[in-house]
Backbone as CSV, one residue per row, in Angstrom:
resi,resn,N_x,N_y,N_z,CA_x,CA_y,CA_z,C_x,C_y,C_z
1,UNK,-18.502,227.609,-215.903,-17.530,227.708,-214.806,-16.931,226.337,-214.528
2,UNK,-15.834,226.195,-214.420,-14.821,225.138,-213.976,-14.656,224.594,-212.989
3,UNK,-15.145,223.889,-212.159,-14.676,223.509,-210.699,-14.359,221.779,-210.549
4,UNK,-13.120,221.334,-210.400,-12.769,220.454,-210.511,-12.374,219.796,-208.939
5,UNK,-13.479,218.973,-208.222,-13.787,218.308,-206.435,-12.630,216.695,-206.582
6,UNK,-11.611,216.246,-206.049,-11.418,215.341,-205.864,-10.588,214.898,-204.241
7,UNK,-11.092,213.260,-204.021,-10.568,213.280,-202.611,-8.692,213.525,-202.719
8,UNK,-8.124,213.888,-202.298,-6.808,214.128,-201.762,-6.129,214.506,-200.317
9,UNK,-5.412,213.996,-199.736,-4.264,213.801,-198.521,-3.085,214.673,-198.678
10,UNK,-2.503,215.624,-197.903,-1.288,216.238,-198.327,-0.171,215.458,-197.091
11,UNK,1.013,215.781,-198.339,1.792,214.974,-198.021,3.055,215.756,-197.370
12,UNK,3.402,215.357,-196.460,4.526,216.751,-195.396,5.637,215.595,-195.971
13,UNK,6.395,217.216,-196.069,7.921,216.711,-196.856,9.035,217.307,-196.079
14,UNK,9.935,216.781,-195.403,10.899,217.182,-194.343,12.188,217.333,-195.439
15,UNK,12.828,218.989,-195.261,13.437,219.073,-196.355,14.692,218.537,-195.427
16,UNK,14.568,218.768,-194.581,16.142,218.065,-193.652,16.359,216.651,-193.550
17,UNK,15.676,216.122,-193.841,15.613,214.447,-193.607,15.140,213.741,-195.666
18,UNK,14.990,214.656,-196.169,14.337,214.459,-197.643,13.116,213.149,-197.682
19,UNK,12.276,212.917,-196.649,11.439,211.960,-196.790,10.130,212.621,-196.966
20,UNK,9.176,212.049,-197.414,7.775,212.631,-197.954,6.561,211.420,-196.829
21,UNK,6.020,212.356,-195.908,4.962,211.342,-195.381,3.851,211.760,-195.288
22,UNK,3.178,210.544,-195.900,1.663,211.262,-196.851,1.070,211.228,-194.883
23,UNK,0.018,212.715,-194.878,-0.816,213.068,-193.833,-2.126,212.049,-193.790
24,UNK,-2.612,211.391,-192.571,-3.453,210.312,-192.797,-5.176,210.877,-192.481
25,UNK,-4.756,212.485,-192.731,-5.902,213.373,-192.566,-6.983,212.854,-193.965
26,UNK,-8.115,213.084,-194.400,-8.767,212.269,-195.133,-8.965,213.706,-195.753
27,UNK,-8.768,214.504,-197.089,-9.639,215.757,-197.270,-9.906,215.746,-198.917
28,UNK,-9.807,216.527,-199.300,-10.895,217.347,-200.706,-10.201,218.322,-201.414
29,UNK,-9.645,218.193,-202.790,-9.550,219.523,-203.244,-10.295,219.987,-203.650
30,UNK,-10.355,221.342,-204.036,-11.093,222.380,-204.877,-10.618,223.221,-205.710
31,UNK,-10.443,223.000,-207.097,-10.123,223.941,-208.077,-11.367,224.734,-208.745
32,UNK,-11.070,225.626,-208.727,-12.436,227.043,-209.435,-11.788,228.331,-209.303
33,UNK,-12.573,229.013,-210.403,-12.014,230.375,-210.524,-11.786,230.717,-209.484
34,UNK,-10.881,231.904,-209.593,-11.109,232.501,-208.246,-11.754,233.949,-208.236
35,UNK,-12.541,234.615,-206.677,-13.243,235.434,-206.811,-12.251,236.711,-207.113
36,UNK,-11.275,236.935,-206.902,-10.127,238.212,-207.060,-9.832,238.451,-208.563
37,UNK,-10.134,237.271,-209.529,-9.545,238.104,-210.532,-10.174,236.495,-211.433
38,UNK,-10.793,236.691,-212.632,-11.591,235.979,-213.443,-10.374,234.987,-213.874
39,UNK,-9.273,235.748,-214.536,-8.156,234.793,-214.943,-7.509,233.823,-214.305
40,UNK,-7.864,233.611,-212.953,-6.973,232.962,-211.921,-8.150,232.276,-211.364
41,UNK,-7.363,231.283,-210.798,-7.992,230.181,-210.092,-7.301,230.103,-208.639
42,UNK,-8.540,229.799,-207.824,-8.255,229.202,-206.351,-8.038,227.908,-206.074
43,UNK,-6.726,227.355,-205.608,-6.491,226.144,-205.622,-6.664,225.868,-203.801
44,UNK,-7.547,224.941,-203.401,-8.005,224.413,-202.125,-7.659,223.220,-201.637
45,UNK,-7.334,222.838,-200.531,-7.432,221.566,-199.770,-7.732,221.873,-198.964
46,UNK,-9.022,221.165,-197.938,-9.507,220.920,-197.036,-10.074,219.965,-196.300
47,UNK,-10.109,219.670,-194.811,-10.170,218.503,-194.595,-11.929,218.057,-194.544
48,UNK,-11.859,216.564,-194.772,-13.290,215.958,-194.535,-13.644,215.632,-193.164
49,UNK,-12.445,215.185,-192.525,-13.017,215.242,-191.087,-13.604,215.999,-189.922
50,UNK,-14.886,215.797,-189.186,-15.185,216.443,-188.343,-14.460,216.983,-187.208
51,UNK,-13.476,216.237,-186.728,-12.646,216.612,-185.873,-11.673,217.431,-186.622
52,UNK,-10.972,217.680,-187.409,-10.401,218.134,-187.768,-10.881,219.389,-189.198
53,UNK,-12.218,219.539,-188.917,-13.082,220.550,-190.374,-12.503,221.775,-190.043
54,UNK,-11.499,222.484,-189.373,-10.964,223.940,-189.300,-9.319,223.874,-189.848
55,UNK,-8.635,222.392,-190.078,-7.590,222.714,-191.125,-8.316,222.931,-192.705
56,UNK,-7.033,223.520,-193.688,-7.490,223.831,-195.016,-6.420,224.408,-195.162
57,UNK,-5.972,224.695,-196.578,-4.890,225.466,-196.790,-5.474,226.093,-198.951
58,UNK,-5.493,227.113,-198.505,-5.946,228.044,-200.187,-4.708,228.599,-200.992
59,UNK,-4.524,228.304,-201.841,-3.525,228.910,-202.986,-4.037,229.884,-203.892
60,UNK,-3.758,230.652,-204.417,-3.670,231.781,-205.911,-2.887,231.006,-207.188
61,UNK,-3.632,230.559,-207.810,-3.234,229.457,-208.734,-3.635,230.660,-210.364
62,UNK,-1.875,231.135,-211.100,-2.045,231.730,-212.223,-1.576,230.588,-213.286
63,UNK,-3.088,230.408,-214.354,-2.324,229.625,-215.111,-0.834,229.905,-216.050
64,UNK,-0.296,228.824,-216.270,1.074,228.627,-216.899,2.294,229.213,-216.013
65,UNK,2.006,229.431,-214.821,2.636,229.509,-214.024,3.207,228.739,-212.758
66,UNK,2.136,227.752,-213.157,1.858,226.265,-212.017,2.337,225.141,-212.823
67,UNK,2.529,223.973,-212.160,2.968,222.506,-212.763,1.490,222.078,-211.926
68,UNK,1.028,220.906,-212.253,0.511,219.260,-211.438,1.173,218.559,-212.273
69,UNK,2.373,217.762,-211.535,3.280,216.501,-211.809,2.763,215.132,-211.285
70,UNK,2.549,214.020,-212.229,2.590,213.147,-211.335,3.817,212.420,-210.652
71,UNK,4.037,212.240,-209.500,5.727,211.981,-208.970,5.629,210.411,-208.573
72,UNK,6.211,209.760,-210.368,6.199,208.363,-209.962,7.154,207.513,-209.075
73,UNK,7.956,208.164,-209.002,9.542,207.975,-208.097,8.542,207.123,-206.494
74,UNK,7.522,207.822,-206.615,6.578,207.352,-204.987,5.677,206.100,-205.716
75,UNK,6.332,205.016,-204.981,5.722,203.368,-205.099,4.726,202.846,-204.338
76,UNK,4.166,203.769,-203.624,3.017,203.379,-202.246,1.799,204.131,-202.274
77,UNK,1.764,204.878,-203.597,0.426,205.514,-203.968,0.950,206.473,-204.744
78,UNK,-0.204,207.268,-205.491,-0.518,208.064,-206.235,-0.215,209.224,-205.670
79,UNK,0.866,210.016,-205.850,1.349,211.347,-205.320,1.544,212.302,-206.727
80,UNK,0.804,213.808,-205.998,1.192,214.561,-207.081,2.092,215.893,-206.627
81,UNK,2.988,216.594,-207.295,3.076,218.089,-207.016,2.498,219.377,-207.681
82,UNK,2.196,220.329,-207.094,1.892,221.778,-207.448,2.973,222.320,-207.339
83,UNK,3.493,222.874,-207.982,4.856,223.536,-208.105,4.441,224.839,-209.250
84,UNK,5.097,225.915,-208.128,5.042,227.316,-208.662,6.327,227.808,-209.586
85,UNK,6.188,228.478,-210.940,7.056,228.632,-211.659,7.995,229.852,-211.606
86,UNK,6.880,230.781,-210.994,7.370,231.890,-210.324,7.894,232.065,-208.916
87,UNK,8.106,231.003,-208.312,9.149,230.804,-207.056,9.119,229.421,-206.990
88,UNK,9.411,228.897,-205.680,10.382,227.787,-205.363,9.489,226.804,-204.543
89,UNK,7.919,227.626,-204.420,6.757,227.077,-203.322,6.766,225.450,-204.154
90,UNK,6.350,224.294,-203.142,5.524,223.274,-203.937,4.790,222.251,-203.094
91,UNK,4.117,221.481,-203.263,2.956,221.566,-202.291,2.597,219.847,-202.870
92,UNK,2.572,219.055,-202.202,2.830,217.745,-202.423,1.646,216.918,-201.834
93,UNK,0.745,216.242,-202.458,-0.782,215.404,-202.089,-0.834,214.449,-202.784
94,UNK,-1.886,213.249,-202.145,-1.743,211.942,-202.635,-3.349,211.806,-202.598
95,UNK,-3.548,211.206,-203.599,-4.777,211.000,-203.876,-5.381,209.447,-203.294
96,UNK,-6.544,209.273,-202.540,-6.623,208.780,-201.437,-8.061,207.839,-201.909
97,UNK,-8.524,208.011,-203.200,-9.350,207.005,-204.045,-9.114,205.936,-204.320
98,UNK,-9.337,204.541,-203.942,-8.726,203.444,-204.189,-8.724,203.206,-205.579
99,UNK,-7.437,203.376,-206.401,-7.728,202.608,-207.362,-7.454,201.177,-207.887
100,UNK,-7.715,200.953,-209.344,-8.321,199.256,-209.383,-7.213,198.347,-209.487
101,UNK,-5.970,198.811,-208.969,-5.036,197.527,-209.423,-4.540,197.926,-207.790
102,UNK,-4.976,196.310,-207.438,-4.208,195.864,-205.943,-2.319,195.893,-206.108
103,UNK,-2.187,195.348,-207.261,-0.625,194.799,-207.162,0.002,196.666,-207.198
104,UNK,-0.205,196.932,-207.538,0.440,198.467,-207.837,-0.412,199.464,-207.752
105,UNK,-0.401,200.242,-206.361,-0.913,201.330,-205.687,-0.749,202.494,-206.247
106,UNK,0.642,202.347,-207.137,0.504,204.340,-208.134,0.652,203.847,-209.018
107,UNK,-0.486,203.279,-209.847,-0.950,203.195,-210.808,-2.063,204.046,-211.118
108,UNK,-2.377,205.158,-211.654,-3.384,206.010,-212.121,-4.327,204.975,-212.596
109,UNK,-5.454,205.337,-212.094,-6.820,204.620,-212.453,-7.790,205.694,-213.357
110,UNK,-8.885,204.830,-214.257,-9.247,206.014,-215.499,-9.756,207.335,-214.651
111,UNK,-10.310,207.073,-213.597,-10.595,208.464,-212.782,-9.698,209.368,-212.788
112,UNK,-8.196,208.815,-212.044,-7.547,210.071,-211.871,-7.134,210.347,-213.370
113,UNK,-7.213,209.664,-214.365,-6.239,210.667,-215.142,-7.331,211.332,-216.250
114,UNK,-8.244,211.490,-215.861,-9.278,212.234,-216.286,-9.615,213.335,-215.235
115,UNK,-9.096,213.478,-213.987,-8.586,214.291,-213.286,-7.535,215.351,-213.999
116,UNK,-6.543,214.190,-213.957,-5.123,215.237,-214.488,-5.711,215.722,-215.862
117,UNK,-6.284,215.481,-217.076,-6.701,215.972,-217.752,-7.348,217.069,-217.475
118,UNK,-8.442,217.169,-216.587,-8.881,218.468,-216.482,-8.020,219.606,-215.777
119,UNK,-7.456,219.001,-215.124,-6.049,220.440,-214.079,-5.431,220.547,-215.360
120,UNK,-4.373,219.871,-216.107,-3.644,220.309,-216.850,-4.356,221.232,-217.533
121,UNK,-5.771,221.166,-218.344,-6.004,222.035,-219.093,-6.553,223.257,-218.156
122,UNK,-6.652,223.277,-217.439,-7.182,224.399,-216.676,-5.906,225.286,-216.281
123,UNK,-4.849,224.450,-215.769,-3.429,225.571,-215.959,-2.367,225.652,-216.990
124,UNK,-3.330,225.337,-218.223,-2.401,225.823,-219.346,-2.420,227.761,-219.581
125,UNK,-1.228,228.024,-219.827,-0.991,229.312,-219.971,-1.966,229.958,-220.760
126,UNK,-2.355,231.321,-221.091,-3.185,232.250,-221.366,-2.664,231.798,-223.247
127,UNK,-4.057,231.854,-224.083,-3.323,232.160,-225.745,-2.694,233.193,-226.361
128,UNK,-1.269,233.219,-226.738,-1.405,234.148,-227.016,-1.564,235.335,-227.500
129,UNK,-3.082,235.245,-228.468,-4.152,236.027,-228.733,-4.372,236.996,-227.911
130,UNK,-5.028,236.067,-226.365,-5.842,237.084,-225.213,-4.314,237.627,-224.630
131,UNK,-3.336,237.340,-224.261,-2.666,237.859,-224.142,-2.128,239.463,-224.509
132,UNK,-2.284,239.535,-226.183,-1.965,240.504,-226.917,-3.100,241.406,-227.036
133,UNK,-4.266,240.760,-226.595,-5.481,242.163,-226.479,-4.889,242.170,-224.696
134,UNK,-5.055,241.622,-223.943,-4.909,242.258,-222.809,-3.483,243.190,-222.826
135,UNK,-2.562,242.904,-223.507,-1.087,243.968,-223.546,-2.147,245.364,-223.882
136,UNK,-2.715,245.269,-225.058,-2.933,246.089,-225.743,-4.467,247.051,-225.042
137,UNK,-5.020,246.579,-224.064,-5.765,247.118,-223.189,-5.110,248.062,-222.165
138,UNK,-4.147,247.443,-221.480,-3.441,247.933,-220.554,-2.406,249.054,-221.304
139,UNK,-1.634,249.405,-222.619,-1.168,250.004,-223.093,-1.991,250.987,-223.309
140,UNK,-3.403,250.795,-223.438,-4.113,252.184,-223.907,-4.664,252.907,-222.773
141,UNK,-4.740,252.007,-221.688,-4.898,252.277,-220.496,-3.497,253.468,-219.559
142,UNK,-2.650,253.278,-220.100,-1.841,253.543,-219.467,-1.546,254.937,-220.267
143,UNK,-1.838,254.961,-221.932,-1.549,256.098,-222.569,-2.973,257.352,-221.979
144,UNK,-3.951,256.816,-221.382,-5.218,257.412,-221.348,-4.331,257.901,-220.022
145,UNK,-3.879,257.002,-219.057,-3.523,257.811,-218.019,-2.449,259.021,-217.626
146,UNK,-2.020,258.459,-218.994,-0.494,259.460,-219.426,-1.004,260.950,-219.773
147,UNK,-2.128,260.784,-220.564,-2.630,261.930,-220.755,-3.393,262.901,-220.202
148,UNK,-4.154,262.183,-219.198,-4.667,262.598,-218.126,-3.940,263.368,-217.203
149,UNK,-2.860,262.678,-216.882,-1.396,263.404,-216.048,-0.704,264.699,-216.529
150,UNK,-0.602,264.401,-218.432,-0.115,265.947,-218.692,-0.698,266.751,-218.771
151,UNK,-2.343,266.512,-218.732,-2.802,267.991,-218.611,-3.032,268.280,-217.471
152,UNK,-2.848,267.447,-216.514,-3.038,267.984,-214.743,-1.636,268.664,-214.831
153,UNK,-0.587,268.099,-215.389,0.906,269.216,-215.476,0.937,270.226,-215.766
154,UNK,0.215,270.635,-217.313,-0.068,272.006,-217.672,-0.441,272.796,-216.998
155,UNK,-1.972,272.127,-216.007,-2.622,273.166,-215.432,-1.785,273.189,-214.007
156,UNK,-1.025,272.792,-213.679,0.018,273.051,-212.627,1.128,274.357,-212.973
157,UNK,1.592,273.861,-213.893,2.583,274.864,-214.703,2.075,276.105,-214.797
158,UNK,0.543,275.888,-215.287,0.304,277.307,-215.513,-0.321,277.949,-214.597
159,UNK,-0.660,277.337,-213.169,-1.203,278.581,-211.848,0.498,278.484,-211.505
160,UNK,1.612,277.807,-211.180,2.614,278.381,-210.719,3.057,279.441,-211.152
161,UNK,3.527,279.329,-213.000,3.691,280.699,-213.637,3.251,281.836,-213.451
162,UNK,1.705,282.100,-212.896,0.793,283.004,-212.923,1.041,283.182,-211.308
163,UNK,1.293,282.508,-210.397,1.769,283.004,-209.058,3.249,283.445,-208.885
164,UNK,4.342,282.874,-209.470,5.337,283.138,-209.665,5.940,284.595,-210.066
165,UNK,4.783,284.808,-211.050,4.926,286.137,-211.845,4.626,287.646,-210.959
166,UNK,3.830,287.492,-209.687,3.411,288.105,-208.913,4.102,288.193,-207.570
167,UNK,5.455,287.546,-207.243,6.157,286.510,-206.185,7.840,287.445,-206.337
168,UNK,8.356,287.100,-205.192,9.880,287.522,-205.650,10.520,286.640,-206.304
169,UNK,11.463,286.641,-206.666,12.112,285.518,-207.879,12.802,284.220,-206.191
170,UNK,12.591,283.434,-206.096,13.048,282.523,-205.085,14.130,281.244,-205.850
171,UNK,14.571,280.800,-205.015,15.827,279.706,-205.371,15.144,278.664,-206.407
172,UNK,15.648,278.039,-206.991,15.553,276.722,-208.193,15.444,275.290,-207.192
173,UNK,13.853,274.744,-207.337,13.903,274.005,-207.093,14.125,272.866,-207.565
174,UNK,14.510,271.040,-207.255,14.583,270.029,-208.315,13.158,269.711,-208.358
175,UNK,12.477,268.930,-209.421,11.296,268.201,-208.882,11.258,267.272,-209.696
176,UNK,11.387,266.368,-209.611,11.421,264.518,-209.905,9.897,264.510,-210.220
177,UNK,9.169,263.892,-211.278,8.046,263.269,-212.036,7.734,262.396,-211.867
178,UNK,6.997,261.792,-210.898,6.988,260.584,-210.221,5.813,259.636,-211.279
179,UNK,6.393,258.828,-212.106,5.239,257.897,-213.092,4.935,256.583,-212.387
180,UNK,3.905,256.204,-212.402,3.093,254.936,-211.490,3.600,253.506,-212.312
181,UNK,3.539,252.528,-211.592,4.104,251.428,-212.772,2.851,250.817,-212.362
182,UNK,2.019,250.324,-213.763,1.348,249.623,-214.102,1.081,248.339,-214.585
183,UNK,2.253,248.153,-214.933,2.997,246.988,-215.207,3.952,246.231,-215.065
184,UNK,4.448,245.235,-215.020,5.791,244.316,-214.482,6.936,244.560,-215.758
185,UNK,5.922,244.408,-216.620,6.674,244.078,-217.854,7.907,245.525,-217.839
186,UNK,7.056,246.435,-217.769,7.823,248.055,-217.779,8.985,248.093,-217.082
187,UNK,9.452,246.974,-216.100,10.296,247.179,-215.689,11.628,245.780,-215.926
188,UNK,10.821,244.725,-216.493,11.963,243.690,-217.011,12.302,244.123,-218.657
189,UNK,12.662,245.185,-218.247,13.381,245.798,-220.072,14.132,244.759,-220.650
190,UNK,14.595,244.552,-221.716,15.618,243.548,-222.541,17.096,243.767,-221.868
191,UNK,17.284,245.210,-221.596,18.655,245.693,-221.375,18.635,244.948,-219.552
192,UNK,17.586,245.458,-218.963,17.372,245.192,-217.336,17.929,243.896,-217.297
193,UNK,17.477,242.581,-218.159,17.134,241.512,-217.739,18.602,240.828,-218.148
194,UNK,18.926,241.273,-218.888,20.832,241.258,-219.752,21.252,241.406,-218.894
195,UNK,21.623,242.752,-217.703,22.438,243.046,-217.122,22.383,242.242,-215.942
196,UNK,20.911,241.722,-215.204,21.103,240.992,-214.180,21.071,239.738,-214.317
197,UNK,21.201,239.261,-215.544,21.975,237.393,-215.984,23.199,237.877,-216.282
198,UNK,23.657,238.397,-216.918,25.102,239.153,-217.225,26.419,239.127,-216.237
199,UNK,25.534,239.813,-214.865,26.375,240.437,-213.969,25.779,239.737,-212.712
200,UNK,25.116,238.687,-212.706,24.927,238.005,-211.545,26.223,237.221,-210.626
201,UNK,26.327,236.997,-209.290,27.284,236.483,-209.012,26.861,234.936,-209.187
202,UNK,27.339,233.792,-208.805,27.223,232.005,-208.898,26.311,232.207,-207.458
203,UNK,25.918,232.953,-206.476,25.607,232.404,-205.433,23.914,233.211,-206.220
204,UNK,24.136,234.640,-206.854,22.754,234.489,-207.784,22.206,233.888,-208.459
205,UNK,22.887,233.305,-209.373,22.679,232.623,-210.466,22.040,231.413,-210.066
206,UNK,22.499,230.959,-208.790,22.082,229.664,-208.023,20.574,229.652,-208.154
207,UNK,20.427,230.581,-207.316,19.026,231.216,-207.182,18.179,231.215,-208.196
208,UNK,18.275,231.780,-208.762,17.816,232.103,-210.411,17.797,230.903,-210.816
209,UNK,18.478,229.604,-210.867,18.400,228.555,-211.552,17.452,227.925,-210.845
210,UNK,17.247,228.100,-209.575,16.099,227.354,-208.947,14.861,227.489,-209.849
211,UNK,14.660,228.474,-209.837,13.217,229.575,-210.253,12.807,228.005,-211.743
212,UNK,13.702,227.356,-211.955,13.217,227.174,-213.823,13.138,226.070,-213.433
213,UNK,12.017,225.832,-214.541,11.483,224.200,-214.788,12.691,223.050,-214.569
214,UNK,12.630,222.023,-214.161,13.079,220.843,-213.155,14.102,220.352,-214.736
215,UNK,13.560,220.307,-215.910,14.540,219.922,-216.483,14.949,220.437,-217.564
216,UNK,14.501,221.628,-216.983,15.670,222.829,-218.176,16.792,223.170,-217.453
217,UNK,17.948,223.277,-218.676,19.286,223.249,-217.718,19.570,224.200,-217.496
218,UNK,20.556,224.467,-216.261,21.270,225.838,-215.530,21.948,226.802,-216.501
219,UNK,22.012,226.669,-217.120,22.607,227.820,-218.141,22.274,229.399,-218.332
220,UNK,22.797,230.247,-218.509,22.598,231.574,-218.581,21.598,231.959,-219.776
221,UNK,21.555,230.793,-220.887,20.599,230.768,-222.087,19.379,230.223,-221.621
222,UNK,19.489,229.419,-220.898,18.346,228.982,-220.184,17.435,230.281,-219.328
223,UNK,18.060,230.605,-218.810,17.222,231.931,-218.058,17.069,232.866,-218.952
224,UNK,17.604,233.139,-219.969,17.432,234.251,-221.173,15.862,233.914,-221.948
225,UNK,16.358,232.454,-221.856,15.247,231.816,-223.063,13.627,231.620,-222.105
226,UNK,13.806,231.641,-221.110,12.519,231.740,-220.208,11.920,233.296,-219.473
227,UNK,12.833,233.859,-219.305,12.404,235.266,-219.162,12.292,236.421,-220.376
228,UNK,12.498,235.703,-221.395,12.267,236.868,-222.543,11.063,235.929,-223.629
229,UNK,10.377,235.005,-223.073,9.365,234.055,-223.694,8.103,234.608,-223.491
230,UNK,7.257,234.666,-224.433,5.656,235.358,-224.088,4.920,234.689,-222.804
231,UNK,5.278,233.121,-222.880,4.932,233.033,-221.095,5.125,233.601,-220.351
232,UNK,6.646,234.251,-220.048,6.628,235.132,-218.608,6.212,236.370,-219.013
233,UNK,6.492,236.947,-219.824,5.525,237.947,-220.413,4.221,238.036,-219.651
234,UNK,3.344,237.339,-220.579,1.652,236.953,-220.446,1.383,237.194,-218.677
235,UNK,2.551,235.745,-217.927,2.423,235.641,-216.518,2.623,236.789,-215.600
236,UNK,3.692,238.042,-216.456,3.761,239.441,-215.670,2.916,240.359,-215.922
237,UNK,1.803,239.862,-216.840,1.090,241.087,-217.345,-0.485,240.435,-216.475
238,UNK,0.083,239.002,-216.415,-1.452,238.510,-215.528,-1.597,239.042,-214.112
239,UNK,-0.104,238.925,-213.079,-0.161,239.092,-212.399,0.024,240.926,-212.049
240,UNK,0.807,241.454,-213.042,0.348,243.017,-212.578,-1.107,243.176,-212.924
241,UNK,-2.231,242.601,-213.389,-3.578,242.888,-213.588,-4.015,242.389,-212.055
242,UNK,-3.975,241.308,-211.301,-4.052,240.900,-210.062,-3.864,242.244,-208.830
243,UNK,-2.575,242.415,-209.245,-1.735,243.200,-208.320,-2.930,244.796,-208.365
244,UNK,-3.278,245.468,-209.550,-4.069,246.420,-210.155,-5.198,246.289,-209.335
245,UNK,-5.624,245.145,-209.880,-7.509,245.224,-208.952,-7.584,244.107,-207.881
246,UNK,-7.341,244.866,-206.998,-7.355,244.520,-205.761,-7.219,242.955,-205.197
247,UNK,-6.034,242.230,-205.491,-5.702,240.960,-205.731,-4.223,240.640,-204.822
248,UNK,-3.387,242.158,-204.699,-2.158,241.975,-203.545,-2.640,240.955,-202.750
249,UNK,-3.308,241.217,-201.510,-3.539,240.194,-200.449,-3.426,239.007,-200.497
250,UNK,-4.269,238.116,-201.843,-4.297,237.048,-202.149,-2.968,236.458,-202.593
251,UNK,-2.336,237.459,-203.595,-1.080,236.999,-204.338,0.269,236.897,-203.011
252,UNK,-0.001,238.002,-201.839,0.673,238.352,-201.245,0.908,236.249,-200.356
253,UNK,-0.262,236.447,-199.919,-0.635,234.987,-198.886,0.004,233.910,-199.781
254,UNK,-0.103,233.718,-200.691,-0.117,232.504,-201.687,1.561,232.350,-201.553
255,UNK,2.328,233.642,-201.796,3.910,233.441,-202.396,4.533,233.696,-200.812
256,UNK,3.632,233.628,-199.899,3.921,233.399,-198.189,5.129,234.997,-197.843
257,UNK,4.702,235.717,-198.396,5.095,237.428,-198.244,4.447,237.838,-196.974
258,UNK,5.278,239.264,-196.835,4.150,239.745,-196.110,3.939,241.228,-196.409
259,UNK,2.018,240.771,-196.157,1.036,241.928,-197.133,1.475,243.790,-197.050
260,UNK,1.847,244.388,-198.168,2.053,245.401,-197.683,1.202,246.570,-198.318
261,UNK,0.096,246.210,-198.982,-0.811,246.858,-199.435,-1.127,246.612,-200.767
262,UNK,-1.944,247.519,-201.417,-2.407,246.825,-203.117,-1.769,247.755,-203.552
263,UNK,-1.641,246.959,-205.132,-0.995,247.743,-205.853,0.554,246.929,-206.244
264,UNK,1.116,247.175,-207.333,2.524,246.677,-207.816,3.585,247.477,-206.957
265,UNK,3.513,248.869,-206.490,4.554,249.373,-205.694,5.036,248.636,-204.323
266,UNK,3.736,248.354,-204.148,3.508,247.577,-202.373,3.806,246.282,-202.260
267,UNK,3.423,245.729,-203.684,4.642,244.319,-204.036,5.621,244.256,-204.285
268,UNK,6.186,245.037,-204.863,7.765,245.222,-204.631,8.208,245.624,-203.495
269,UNK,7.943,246.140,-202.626,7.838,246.664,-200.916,7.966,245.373,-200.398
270,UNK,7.090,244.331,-200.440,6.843,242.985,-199.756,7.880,241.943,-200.329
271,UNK,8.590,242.257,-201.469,9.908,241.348,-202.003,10.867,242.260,-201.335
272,UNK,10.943,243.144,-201.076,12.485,243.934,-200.766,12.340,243.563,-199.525
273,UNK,11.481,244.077,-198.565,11.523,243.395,-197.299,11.698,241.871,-197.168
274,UNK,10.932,241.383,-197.673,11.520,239.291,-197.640,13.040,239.258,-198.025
275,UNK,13.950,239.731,-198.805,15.084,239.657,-199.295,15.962,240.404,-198.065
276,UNK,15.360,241.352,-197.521,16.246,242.188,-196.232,15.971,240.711,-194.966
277,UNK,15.025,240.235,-194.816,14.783,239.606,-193.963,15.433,238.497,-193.687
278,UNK,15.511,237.932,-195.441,16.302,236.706,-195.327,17.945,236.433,-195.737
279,UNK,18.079,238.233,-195.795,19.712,238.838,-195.545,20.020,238.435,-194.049
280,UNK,19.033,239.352,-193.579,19.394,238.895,-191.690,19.434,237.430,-191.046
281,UNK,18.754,236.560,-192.000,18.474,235.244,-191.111,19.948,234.790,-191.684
282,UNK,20.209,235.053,-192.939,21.740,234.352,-193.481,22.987,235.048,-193.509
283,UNK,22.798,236.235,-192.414,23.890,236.949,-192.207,24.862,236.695,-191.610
């Protein structure tokens, strides 16, 4: 098991004023699996002080879905970011270990970057090997459930027929087949994902360009070339496994939603509502 303890300070970043001022709170991270789902990790800060031992703040950390940057641009210490790949969250701490060069304060000392060595490898993306057995788990999973469903159809079909047959002939009803989505992937089709880079407006596209790594460029190939990549792949098949066994809540808190039950339906419930919500605030 993995658990990676170092001292760290978070750093409040005023997006209206663009200044970064490191918190002179003294605390601790904590990286380790997390208990919701083996593949994922809980990312922690909490404070060391007694007066202050009831702040803390917990993340849902999916690898290859996260950055730790070191942000040398900051000349007065060692600052890093967490930055989410799958939204726009990022979360900014300074590491609060003196290290050994007086003249220059963000200078990484052999500690921390035997630090960053271990985070980086801990949020490198899934191989993808395990990837392609987990597709291929969940595909058989889903055909087992498929089948399960048509013979609960049959045996539907066939007490209606057999009541029907005994019944006066009554009006034609519609009835819609309602199939469960099990997956993310099932629904970013090749054609889906065409039509909404395709037919996005510039005030979407904006948006959408946020979403991508800091120095990949805005381009419409750019979003093609990152949403049709086995990373986001892997990352939609990690997080509909999350979403599956009982992991909403966590994923829900982390991407600062609000919780609307487990399950992938109830996460899409908790994005449509945030998007209605923040229709109304920018209406």
């Amino acid at each position: 098991m993995t658990i990676i303890n170092f001292r760290a300070g978070r750093v409040i970043y005023d997006e209206s004023t663009k200044i970064a001022t490191p918190d002179a709170i003294q605390g601790e991270i904590t990286i380790k699996p997390s208990e919701e789902e083996e593949s994922f990790y809980s990312f922690e800060w909490k404070s060391k002080e007694t007066t202050n031992a009831d702040i803390a703040e917990e993340l849902l950390v999916i690898p290859g879905d996260v950055q730790w940057k070191h942000i040398k641009e900051a000349e007065t210490g060692r600052v890093f970011e967490l930055s989410f790949l799958s939204s726009s969250a990022r979360h900014l701490f300074w590491l609060q270990d003196i290290n050994d060069n007086d003249d220059d304060p963000s200078e990484l000392s052999a500690k921390d970057k035997k630090i960053l060595e271990k985070i980086l490898k801990v949020f490198e993306p899934v191989e993808e090997e395990e990837e392609e057995e987990e597709e291929e788990e969940q595909k058989q999973q889903q055909e087992d459930n498929t089948e399960e469903q048509s013979v609960e159809q049959e045996d539907v079909e066939i007490k209606d027929a057999v009541e029907s047959a005994s019944q006066p002939e009554q009006s034609n009803t519609d009835f819609v087949h309602y199939s469960p989505i099990y997956d993310l992937n099932d629904l970013f089709t090749s054609d889906s994902l065409n039509n909404l880079i395709s037919n996005a407006t510039e005030d979407q596209l904006s948006k959408l360009y946020s979403f991508l790594p800091t120095s990949t460029p805005h381009t419409k190939e750019s979003l093609r070339s990152v949403l049709f990549s086995n990373f986001f792949r892997g990352s939609a098949s990690n997080l509909s496994n999350a979403l599956n066994n009982g992991g909403g809540f966590v994923v829900s808190k982390s991407l600062d939603l609000q919780y609307q039950g487990e399950g992938i339906e109830n996460y899409l419930k908790s994005l449509r509502k945030q998007q209605k919500d923040d229709e109304k605030k920018n209406g």
